[in-house]
ChimeraX commands (.cxc) that place a marker at each C-alpha (Angstrom):
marker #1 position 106.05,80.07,97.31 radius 0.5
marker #1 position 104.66,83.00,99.44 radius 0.5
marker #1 position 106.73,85.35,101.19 radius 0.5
marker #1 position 106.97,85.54,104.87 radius 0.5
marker #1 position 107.04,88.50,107.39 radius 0.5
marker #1 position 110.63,88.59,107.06 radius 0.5
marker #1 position 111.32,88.29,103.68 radius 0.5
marker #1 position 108.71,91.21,103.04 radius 0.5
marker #1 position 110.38,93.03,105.91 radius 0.5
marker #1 position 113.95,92.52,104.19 radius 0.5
marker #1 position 112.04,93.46,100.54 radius 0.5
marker #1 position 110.70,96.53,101.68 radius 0.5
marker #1 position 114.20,98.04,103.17 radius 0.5
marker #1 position 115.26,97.18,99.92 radius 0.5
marker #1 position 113.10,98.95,97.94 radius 0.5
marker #1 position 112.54,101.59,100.23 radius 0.5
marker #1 position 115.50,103.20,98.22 radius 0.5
marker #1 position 113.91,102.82,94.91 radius 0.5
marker #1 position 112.03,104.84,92.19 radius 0.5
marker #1 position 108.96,103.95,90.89 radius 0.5
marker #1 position 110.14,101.88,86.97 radius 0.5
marker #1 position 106.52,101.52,85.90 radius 0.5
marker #1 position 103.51,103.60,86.07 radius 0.5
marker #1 position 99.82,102.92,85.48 radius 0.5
marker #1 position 97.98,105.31,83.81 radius 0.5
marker #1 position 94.22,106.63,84.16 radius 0.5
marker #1 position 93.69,103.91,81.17 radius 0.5
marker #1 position 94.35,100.77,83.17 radius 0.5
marker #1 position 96.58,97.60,82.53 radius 0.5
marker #1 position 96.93,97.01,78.75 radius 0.5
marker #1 position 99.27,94.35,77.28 radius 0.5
marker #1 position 101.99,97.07,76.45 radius 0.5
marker #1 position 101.90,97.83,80.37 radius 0.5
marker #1 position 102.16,94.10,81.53 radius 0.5
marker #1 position 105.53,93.73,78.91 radius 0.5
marker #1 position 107.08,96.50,79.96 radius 0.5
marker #1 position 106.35,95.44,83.93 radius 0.5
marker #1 position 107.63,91.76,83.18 radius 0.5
marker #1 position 111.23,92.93,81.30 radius 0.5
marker #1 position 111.15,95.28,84.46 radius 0.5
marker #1 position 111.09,92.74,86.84 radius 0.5
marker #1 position 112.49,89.71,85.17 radius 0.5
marker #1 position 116.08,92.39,85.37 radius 0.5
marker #1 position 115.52,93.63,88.60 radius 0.5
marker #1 position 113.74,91.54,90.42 radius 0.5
marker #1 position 112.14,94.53,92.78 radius 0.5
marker #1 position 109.86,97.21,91.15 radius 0.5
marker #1 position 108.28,99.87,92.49 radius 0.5
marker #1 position 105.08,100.77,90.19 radius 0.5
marker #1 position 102.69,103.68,90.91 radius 0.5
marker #1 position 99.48,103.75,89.74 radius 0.5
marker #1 position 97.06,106.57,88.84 radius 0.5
marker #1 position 93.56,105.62,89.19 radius 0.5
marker #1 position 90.44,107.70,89.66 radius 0.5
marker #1 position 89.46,105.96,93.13 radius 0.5
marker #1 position 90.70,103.53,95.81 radius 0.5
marker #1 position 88.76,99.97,94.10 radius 0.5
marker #1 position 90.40,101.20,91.14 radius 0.5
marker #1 position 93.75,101.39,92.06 radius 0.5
marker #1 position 93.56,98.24,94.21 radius 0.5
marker #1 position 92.05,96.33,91.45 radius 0.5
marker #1 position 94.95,97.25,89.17 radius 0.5
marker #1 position 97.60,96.71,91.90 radius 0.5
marker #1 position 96.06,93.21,92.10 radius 0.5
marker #1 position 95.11,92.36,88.23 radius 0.5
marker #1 position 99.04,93.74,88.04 radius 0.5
marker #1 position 100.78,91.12,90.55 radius 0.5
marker #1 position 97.89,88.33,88.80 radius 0.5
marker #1 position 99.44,89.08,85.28 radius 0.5
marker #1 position 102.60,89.46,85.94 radius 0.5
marker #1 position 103.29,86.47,88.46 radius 0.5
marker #1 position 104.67,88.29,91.16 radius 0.5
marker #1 position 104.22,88.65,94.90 radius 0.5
marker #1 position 102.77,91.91,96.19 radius 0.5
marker #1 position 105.72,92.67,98.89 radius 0.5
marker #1 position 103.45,96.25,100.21 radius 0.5
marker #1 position 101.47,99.27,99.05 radius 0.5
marker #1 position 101.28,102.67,100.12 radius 0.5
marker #1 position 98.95,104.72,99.06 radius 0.5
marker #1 position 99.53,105.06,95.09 radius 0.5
marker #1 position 103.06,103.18,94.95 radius 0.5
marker #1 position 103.05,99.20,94.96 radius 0.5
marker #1 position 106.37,96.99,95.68 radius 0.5
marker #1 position 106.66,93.79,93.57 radius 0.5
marker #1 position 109.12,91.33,93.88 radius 0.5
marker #1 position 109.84,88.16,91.35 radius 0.5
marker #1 position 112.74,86.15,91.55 radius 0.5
marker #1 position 114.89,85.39,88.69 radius 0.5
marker #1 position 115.08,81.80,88.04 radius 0.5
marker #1 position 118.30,81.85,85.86 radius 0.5
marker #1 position 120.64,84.77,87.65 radius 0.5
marker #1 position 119.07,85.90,90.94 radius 0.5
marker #1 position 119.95,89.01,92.04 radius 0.5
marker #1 position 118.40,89.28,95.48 radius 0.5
marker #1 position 119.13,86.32,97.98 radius 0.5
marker #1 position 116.27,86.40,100.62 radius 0.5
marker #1 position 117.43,85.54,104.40 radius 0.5
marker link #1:1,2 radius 0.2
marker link #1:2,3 radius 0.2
marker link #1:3,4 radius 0.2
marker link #1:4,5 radius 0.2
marker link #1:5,6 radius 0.2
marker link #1:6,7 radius 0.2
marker link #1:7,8 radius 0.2
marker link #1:8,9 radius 0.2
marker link #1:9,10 radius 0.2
marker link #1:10,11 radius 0.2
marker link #1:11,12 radius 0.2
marker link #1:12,13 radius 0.2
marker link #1:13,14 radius 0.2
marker link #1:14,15 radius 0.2
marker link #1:15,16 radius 0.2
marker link #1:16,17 radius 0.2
marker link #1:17,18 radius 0.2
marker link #1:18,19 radius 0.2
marker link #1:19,20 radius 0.2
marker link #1:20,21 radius 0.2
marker link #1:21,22 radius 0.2
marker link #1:22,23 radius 0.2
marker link #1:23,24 radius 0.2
marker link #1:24,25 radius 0.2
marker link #1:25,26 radius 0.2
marker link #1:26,27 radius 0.2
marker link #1:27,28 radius 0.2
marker link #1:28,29 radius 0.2
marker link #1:29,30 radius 0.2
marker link #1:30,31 radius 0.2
marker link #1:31,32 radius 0.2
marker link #1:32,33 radius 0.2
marker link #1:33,34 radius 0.2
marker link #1:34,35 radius 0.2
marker link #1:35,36 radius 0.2
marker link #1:36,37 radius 0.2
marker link #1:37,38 radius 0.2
marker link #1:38,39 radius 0.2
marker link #1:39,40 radius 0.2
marker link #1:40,41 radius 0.2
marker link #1:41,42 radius 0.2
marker link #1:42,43 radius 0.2
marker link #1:43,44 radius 0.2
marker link #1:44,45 radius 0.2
marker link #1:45,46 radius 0.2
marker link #1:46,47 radius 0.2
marker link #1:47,48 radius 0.2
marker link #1:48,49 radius 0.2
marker link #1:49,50 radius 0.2
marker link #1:50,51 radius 0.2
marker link #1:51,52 radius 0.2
marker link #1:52,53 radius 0.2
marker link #1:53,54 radius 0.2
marker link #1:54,55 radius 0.2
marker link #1:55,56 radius 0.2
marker link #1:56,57 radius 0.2
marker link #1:57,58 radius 0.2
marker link #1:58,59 radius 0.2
marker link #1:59,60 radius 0.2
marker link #1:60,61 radius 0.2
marker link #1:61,62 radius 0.2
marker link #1:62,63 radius 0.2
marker link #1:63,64 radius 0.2
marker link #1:64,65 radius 0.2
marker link #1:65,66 radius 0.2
marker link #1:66,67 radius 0.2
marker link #1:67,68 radius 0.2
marker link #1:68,69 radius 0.2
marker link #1:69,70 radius 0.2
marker link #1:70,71 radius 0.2
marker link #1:71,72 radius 0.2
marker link #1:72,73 radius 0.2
marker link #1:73,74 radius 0.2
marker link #1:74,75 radius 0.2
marker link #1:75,76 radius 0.2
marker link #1:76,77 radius 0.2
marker link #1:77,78 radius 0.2
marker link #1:78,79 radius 0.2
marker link #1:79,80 radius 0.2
marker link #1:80,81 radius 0.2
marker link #1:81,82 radius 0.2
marker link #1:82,83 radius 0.2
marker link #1:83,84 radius 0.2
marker link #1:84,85 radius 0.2
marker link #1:85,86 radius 0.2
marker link #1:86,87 radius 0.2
marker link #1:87,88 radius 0.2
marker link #1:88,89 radius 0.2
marker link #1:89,90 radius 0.2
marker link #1:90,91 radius 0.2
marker link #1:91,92 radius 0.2
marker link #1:92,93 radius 0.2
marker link #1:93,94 radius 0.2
marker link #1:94,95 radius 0.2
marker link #1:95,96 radius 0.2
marker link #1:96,97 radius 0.2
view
């Protein structure tokens, strides 16, 4: 199911206060990356993830290829920092409105 306006609106106030768990390196998306991003989110739910890529098609690519991999929804980027959001099937944290 996509998320709407307002449940990205009510994501990003709630990660607004968060740290970035996970970060991307100049070497890309490996398959270390993608398990440490899916124990990340499967506990949390919301991750922030910041990526370090040479240029802008790289770092959207791996935003992207990231959200692909790990089946979640993009909730926003800005600039280097990407929101994710994944709801727990078994003990959901995060109720959406």
């Amino acid at each position: 199911m996509p998320l709407s306006e307002s449940h990205k609106k009510y994501l990003r106030g709630l990660g607004h206060k968060l740290k970035p768990a996970v970060t991307v390196g100049g070497a890309g998306i490996s398959e270390a990356l993608v398990a440490e991003f899916e124990a990340t989110i499967a506990h949390h739910e919301l991750v922030k993830v910041r990526v370090r890529a040479a240029d802008r098609e790289a770092r959207d690519a791996a935003i992207d290829e990231l959200a692909r991999r790990g089946h979640a929804d993009l909730v926003t980027r800005i600039g280097n920092v990407a929101l994710y959001y994944r709801p727990n099937p078994e003990r959901p944290k995060i109720t959406l409105p």
